[in-house]
Each structure stands twice: as structure tokens, then as C-alpha cells.
Legacy VTK file of the C-alpha trace (Angstrom):
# vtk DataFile Version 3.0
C-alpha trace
ASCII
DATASET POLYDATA
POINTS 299 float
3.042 -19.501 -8.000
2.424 -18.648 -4.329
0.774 -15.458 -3.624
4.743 -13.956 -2.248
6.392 -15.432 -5.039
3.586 -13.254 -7.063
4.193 -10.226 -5.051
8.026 -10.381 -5.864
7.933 -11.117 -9.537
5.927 -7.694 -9.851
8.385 -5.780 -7.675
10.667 -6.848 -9.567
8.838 -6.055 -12.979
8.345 -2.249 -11.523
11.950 -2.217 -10.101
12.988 -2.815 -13.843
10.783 -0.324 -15.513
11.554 2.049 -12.907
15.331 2.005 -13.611
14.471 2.134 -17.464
12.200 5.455 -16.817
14.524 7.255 -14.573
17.658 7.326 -17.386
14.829 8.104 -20.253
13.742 10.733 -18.548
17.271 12.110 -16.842
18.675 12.005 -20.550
15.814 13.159 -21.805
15.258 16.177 -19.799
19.375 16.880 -19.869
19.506 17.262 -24.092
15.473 18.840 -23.782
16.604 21.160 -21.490
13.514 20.220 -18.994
13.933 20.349 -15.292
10.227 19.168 -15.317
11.550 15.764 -16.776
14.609 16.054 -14.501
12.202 16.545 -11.484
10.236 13.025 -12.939
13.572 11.884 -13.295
14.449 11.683 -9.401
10.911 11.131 -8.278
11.935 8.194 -10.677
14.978 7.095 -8.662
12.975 7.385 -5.558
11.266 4.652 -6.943
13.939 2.531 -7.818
14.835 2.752 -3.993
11.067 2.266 -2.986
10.986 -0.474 -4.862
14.143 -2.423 -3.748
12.577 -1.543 -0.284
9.272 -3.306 -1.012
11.255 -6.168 -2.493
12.905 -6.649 0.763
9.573 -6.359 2.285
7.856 -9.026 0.976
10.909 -11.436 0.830
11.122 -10.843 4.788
7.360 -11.284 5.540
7.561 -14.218 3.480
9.242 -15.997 6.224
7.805 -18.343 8.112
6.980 -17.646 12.536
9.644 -18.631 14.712
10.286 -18.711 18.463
11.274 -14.973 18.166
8.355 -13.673 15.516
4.774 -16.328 17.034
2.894 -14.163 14.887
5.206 -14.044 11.553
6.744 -11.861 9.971
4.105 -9.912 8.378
4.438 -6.680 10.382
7.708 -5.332 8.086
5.431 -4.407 5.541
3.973 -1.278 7.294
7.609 -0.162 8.152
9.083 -0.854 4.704
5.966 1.705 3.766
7.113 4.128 6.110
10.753 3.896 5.059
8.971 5.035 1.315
6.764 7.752 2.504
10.035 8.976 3.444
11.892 9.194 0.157
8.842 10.411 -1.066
8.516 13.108 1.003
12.562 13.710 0.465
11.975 13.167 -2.978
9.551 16.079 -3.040
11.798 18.356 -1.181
14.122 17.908 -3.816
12.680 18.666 -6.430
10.437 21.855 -5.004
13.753 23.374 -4.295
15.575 23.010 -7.541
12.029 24.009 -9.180
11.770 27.555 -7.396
15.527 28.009 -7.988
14.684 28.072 -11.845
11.771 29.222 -11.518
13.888 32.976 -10.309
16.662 31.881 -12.537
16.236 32.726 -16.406
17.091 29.820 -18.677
16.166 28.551 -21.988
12.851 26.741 -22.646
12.142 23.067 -23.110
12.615 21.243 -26.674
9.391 20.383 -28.246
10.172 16.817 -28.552
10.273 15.961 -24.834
6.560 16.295 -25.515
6.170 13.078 -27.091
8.823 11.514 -24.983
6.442 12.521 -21.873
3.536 10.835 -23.714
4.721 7.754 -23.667
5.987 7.855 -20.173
2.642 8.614 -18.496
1.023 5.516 -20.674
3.558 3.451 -19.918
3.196 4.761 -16.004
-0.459 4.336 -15.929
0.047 0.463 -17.503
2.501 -0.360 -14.326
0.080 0.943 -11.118
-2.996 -0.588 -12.566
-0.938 -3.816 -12.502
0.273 -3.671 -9.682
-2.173 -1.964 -7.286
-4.665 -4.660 -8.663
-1.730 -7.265 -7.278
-1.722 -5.465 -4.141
-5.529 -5.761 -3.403
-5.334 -9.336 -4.294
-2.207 -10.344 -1.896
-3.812 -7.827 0.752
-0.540 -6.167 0.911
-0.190 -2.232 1.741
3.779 -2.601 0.382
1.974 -3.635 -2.789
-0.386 -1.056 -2.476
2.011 1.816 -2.089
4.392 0.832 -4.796
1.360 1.015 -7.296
1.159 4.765 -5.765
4.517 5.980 -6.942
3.381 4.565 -10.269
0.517 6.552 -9.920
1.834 9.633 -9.099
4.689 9.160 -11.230
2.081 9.258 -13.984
0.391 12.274 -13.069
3.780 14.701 -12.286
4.678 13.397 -16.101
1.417 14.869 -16.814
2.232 17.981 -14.985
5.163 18.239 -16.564
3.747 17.644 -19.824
1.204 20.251 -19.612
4.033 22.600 -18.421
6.093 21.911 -21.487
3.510 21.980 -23.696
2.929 25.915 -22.370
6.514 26.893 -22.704
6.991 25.517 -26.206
3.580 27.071 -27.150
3.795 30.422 -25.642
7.420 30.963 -26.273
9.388 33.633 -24.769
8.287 35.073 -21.550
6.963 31.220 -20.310
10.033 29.381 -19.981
9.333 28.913 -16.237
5.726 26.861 -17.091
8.191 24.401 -17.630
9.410 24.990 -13.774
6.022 25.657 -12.325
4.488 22.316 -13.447
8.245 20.319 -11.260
6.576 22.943 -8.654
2.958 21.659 -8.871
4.427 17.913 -9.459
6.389 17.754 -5.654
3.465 19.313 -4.056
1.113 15.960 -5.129
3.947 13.809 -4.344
3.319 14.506 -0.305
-0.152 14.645 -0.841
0.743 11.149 -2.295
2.858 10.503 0.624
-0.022 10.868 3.214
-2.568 8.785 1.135
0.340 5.947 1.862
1.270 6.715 4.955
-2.008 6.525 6.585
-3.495 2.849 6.023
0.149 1.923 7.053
-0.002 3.379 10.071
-3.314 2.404 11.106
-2.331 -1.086 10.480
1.031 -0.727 12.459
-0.556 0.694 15.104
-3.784 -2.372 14.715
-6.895 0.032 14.526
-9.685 -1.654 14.006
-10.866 -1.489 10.064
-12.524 -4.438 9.438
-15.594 -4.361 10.265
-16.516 -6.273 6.811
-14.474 -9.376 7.716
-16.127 -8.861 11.000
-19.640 -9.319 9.963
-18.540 -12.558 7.796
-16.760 -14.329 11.244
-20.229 -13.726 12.727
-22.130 -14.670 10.355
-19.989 -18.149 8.885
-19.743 -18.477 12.770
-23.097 -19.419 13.669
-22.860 -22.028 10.865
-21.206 -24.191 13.496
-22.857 -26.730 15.496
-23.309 -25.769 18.923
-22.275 -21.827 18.355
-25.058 -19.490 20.104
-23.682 -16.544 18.617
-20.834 -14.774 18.980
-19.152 -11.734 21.281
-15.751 -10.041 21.279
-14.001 -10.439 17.510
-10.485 -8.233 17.813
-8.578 -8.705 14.544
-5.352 -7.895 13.576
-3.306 -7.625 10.254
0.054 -8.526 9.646
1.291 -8.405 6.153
-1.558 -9.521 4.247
-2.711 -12.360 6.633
-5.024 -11.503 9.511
-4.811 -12.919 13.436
-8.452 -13.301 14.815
-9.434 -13.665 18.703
-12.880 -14.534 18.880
-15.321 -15.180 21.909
-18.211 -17.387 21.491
-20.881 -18.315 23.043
-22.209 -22.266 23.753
-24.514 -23.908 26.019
-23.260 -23.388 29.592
-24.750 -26.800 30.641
-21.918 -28.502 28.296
-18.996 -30.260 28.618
-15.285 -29.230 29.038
-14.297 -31.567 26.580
-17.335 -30.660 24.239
-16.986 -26.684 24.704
-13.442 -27.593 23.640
-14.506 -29.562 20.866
-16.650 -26.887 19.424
-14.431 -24.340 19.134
-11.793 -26.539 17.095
-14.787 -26.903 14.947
-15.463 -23.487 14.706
-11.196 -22.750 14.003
-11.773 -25.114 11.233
-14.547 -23.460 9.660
-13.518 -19.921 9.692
-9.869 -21.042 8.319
-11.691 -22.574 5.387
-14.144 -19.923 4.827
-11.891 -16.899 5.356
-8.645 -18.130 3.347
-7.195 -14.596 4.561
-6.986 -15.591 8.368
-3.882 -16.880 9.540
-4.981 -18.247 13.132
-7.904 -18.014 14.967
-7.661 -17.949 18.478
-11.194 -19.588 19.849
-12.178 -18.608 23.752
-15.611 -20.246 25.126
-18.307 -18.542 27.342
-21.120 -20.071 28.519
-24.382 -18.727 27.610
-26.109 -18.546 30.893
-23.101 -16.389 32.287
-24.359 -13.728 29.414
-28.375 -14.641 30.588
-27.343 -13.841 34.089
-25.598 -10.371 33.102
-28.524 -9.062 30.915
-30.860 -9.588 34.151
-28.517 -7.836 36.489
-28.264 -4.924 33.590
-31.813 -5.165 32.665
LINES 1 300
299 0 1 2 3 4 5 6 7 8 9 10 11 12 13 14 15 16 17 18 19 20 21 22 23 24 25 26 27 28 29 30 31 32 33 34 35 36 37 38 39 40 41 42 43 44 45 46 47 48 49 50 51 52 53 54 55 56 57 58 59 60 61 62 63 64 65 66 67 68 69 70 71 72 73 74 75 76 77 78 79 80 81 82 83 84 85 86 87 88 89 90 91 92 93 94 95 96 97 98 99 100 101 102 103 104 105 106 107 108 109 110 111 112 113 114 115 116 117 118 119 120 121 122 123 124 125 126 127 128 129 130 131 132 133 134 135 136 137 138 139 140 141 142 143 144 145 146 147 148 149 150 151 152 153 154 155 156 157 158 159 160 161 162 163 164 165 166 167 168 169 170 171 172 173 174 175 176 177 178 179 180 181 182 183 184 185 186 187 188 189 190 191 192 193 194 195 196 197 198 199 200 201 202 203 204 205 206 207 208 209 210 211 212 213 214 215 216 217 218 219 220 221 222 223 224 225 226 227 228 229 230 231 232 233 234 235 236 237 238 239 240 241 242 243 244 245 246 247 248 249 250 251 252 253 254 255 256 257 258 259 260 261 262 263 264 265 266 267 268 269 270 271 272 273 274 275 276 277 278 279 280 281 282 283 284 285 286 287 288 289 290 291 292 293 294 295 296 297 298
């Protein structure tokens, strides 16, 4: 299975447990009388959309470059992440609202049995984002990445809610609203959630420099190639979870056209078998003696 076709399957499997969750927990917090687990509910949903968002994502990027897109598709994943920062954030908006409402509003408190009910959600919660963040580090992809978020956070506003419950079912009269404060607490991490997504997507839309790791390996599996002095400029970019490099190096000045050019096909080569994360590596020759004759005028 490619590493795309891996991607999808476990959108899909978190599209399908997310749908699962969000009626468990709407139903559940409806009969429990929980607007905790109603809260979890629509962060829930949110997913559901998040995920069918990320699906679309990586079925786009999967395409291959055309005369329109040189460089691929890749670059949709960053804006499919924005696109769920924002139901996050909407998400969160939500479900503050409806929280301080009933927080001011006197209602029953929660059954006891959405305790155990809760329980199982946060295992089963925790399961899904250490699944799939761990598939998102492997494809490179920050789509991935943020999907395995919502799981994440998902997990911990059921634990909010949990402890929340737990207080109003313990304490009794007089702490109904624990039940309200812990939705409260819960959207407040979701946009604290929302930035931790937002910002790797964003600095990879906008192609700040972060790699200074998979710099140091170009340099160093560079100068493993006949003829390579060293190298000078490296500018990288990622798109999707493939990575366009532009790399200057440095030969003997006294050489060639044909064998400057022949080096750095022979230096493509290498790095593309090295690196299997790098797409294309565009390859531009300077001769070393320019660089000699520059350090004596600066020196």
C-alpha cells in the first residue's frame, strides 16, 4: 500500500469512529442529562467534518504535477488544516456559549452512569491519535498530524468532562454546574488546540525555513559525490509530505561544461536515493575559484 493510499485508509478509520463517538455521546449526554457530553458531542461532529476535510486533502495531493500544479499538488494540505483550525475554533465557540448559559441556568445534575460511558470514550480516543499521529509522522503529513490532534483533544475534554461529572454526582446538590464548568474548561483547550495546529501549517504554507536537520544530511550525503567541493545555498521547501530542494554546489572551476553538468546529475541521483523524502532536486554549479576569489576580496 502506497504511503497516500495509507494516509486515506486511516482517515477513513477516524472518520468512522468519529461518527460512532459523536451519536454515543449526543445520546448519551441527552438521557444523562450532561451538557459536558453534549459539548464532546459537537467537538465530535467537528471532527467528522475535519475529517472528511483531511480525506479530501490527501486524495487531492495525491495527484500527480501537471502543466498547471509543476510542483504537485502537495500544498492543499496546509489549507485543508486551516479550513479545521476553523471548525475548531467554531467548535469551541459553541460550546463555551451553551456552557456559560447553564452554567447561570439551574438544571438537574448528570446521571452517574455517563461516568463509565466517558471512560471508555477517552480510551477509545487516546487508541485513535496515537494511531494516527504516528501515521502522520511517518507520511510527513501536517493533515495527518492535525487529525491525530482532534483525537487528542477529544480525549482530554472527555476527561474534563469526566472529572466534572464525577464532582456533580459526588457532591450533589449545590454542584450541578461542575458538570458545566468542565464543557467551559473543555472549549478553552480546544483553541489552545487550534493554535498548536495552526502554526506548523502556516509556517509551511508560508515555506519558513525548518529544516535545518534535512539540511545538514544534503551537506553531508553531498560531499559523498565525486567531484563535489562542498556545498553553498540549500533552500528547501515542503509540499504535502514531499520536499523541493535547490541546492548550489561547488566543483572545480577549471572543469568542463559538460562535466560540471555531469556532476550535478550525479549528485540529483544521490540525494534522491539517500533522502527518499525529496521530491526534486534542483542542482546549480559554481565554480570554486569564483568563491577563492570572493574570500580574498572579503578577507
Amino acid at each position: 500500500m502506497s504511503e497516500r493510499n495509507t494516509g486515506i485508509e486511516v482517515t477513513r478509520w477516524s472518520l468512522i469512529g468519529n461518527l460512532v463517538l459523536t451519536l454515543v455521546k449526543g445520546v448519551s449526554g441527552w438521557l444523562g442529562n450532561s451538557y459536558a457530553l453534549i459539548a464532546d458531542a459537537i467537538e465530535s461532529m467537528t471532527d467528522v467534518f475535519a475529517s472528511l476535510l483531511v480525506l479530501f486533502g490527501l486524495k487531492y495531493a495525491s495527484k500527480p504535477a501537471d502543466d498547471n500544479h509543476p510542483y504537485g499538488h502537495g500544498r492543499i494540505e496546509p489549507l485543508i488544516t486551516f479550513f479545521v483550525v476553523l471548525i475548531l475554533v467554531l467548535s469551541a465557540a459553541t460550546i463555551a456559549y451553551h456552557s456559560i448559559h447553564n452554567i447561570v441556568t439551574p438544571h438537574k445534575p448528570p446521571q452517574p452512569w455517563t461516568i463509565g460511558v466517558l471512560v471508555l470514550i477517552i480510551l477509545w480516543k487516546e487508541v485513535a491519535y496515537r494511531k494516527v499521529d504516528q501515521t502522520g509522522r511517518d507520511l510527513n503529513s501536517t493533515a495527518l498530524r492535525a487529525e491525530a490532534w482532534h483525537h487528542r483533544s477529544d480525549a482530554i475534554t472527555s476527561f474534563t468532562a469526566l472529572i466534572g461529572i464525577t464532582i456533580a454526582v459526588l457532591m450533589g446538590e449545590g454542584y450541578e454546574a461542575a458538570d458545566d464548568w468542565a464543557a467551559l474548561f473543555a472549549s478553552v483547550f480546544i483553541l489552545y488546540n487550534s493554535y498548536r495546529i495552526f502554526r506548523p501549517a502556516f509556517s509551511e504554507f508560508m515555506d519558513e525555513h525548518t529544516h535545518d536537520e534535512l539540511v545538514g544530511l544534503i551537506r553531508q550525503y553531498s560531499t559523498e559525490v565525486h567531484g563535489v567541493i562542498y556545498t553553498e545555498k540549500c533552500l528547501i521547501r515542503k509540499l504535502g509530505n514531499k520536499y523541493f530542494v535547490d541546492l548550489h554546489a561547488v566543483v572545480n572551476g577549471a572543469l568542463s561544461v559538460r562535466d560540471g553538468h555531469e556532476i550535478g546529475h550525479n549528485l540529483k541521483d544521490h540525494l534522491l536515493r539517500q533522502l527518499p523524502e525529496l521530491e526534486d532536486v534542483l542542482i546549480h554549479i559554481e565554480p570554486d575559484d569564483l568563491y577563492l576569489s570572493e574570500d580574498r576580496l572579503n578577507g
